[in-house]
MARBA-3410 file (N, C-alpha, C, O; in Angstrom, 1 decimal):
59
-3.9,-7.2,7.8,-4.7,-6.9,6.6,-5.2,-8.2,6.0,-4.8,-9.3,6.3 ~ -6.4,-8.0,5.1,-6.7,-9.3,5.2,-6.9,-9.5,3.5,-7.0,-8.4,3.0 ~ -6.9,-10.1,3.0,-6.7,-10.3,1.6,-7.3,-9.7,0.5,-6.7,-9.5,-0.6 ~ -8.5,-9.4,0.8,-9.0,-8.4,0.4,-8.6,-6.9,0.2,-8.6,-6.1,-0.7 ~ -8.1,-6.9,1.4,-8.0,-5.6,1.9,-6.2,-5.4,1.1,-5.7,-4.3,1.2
-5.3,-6.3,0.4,-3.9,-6.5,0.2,-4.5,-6.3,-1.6,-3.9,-5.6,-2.4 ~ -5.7,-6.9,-1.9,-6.2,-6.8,-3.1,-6.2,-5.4,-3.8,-5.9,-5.0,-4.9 ~ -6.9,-4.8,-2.5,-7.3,-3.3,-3.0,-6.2,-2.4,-3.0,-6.0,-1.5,-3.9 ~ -5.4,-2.5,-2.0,-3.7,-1.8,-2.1,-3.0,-2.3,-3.6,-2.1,-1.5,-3.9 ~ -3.1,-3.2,-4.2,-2.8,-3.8,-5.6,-3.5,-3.0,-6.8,-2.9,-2.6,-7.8
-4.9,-2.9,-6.5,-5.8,-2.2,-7.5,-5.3,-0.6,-7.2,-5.4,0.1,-8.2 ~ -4.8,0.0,-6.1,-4.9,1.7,-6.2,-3.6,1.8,-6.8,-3.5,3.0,-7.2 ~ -2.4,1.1,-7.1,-1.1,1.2,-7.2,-1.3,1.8,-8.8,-2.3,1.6,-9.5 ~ 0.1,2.9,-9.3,-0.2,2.7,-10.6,0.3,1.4,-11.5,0.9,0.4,-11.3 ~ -0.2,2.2,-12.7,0.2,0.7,-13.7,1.5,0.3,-13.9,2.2,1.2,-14.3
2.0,-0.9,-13.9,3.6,-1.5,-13.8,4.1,-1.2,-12.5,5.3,-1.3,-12.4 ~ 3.5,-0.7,-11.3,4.3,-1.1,-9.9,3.7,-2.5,-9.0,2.5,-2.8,-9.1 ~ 4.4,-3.0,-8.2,3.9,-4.1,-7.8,4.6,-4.1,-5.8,5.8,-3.8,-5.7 ~ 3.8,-4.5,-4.8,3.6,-4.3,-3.5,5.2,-5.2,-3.4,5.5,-6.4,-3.5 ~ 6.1,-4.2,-3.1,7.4,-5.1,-2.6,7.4,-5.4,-1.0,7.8,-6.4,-0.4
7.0,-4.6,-0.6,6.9,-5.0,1.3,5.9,-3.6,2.3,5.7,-2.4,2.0 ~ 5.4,-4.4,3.5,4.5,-4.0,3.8,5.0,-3.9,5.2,5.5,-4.9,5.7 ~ 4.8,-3.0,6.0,5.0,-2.6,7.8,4.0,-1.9,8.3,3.2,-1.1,7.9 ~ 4.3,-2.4,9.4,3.5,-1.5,11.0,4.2,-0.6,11.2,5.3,-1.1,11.5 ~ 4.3,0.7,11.2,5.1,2.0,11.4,5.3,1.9,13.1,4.5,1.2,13.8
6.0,2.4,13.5,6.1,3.1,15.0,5.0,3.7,15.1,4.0,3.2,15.6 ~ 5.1,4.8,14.6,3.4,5.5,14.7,2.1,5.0,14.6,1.2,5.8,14.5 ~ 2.0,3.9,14.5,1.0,2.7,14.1,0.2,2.8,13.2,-1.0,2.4,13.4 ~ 0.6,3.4,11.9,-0.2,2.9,11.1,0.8,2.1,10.2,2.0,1.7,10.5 ~ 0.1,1.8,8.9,0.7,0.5,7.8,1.1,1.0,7.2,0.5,2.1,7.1
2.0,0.9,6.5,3.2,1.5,5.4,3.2,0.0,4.3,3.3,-1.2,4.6 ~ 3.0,0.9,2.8,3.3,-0.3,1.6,4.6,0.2,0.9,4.7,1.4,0.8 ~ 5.6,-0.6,0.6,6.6,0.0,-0.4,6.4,-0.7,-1.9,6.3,-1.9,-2.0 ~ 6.4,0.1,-2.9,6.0,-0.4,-3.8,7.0,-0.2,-4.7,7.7,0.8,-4.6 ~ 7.3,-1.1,-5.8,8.6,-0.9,-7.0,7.7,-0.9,-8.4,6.7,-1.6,-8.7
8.5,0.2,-9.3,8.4,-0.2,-10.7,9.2,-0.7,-11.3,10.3,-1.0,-10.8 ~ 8.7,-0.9,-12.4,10.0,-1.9,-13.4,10.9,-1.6,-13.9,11.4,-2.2,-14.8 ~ 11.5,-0.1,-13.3,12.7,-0.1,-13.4,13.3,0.2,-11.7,14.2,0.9,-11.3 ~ 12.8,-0.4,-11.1,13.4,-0.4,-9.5,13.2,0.5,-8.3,13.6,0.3,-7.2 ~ 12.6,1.9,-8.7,12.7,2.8,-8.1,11.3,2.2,-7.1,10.3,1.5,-7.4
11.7,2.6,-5.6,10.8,2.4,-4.5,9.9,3.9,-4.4,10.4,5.0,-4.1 ~ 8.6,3.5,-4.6,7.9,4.2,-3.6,7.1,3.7,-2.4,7.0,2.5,-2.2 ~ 6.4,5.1,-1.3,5.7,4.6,-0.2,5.0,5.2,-0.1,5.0,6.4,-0.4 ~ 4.1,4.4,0.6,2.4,4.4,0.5,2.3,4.6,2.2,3.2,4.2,2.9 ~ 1.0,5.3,2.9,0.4,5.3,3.9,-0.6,4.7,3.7,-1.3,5.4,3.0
-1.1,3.4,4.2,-2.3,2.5,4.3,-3.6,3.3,4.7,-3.6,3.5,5.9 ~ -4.6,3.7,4.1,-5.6,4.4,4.8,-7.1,3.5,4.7,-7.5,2.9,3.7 ~ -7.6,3.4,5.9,-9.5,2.6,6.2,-10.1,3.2,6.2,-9.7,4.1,6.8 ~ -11.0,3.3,5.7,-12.1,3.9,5.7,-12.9,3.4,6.8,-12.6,2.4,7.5 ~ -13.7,3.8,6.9,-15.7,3.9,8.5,-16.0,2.1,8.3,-16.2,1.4,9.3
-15.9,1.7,6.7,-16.1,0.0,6.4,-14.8,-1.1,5.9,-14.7,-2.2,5.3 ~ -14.1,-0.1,6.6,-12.7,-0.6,6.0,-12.1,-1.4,5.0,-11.7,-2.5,5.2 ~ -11.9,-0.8,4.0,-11.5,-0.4,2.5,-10.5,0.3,2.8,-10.6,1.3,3.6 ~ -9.2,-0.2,1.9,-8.1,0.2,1.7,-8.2,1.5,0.6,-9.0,1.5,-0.4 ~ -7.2,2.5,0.9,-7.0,3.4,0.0,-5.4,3.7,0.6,-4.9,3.6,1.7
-4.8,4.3,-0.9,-3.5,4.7,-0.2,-3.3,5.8,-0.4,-3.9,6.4,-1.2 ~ -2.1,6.3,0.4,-1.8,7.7,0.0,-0.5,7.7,0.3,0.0,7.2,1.3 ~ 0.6,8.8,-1.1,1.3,8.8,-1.2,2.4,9.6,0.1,2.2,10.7,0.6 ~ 3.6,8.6,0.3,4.6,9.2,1.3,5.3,10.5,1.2,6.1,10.9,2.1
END
């Protein structure tokens, strides 16, 4: 992913979570884990779009 593309996974997150780690799944796509400030993990499926623009969707 390329910086931009790490930007926009930052911008879709809600407010007070922040990108704790990022993988290549077995199934090959990208997986984001994301924390709030009180610790709880969520995960994200990395989605491209046709111009490739990040959007996520929830695990």
């Amino acid at each position: 992913m390329t910086d931009k593309q790490i930007k926009q996974c930052i911008d879709c997150l809600p407010a007070g979570q922040t990108i704790s780690r990022a993988y290549r799944a077995y199934e090959g796509d990208i997986r984001v884990i994301s924390e709030d400030r009180k610790g709880n993990e969520y995960r994200y499926k990395v989605v491209f779009d046709e111009v490739f623009n990040v959007s996520l969707v929830p695990f």
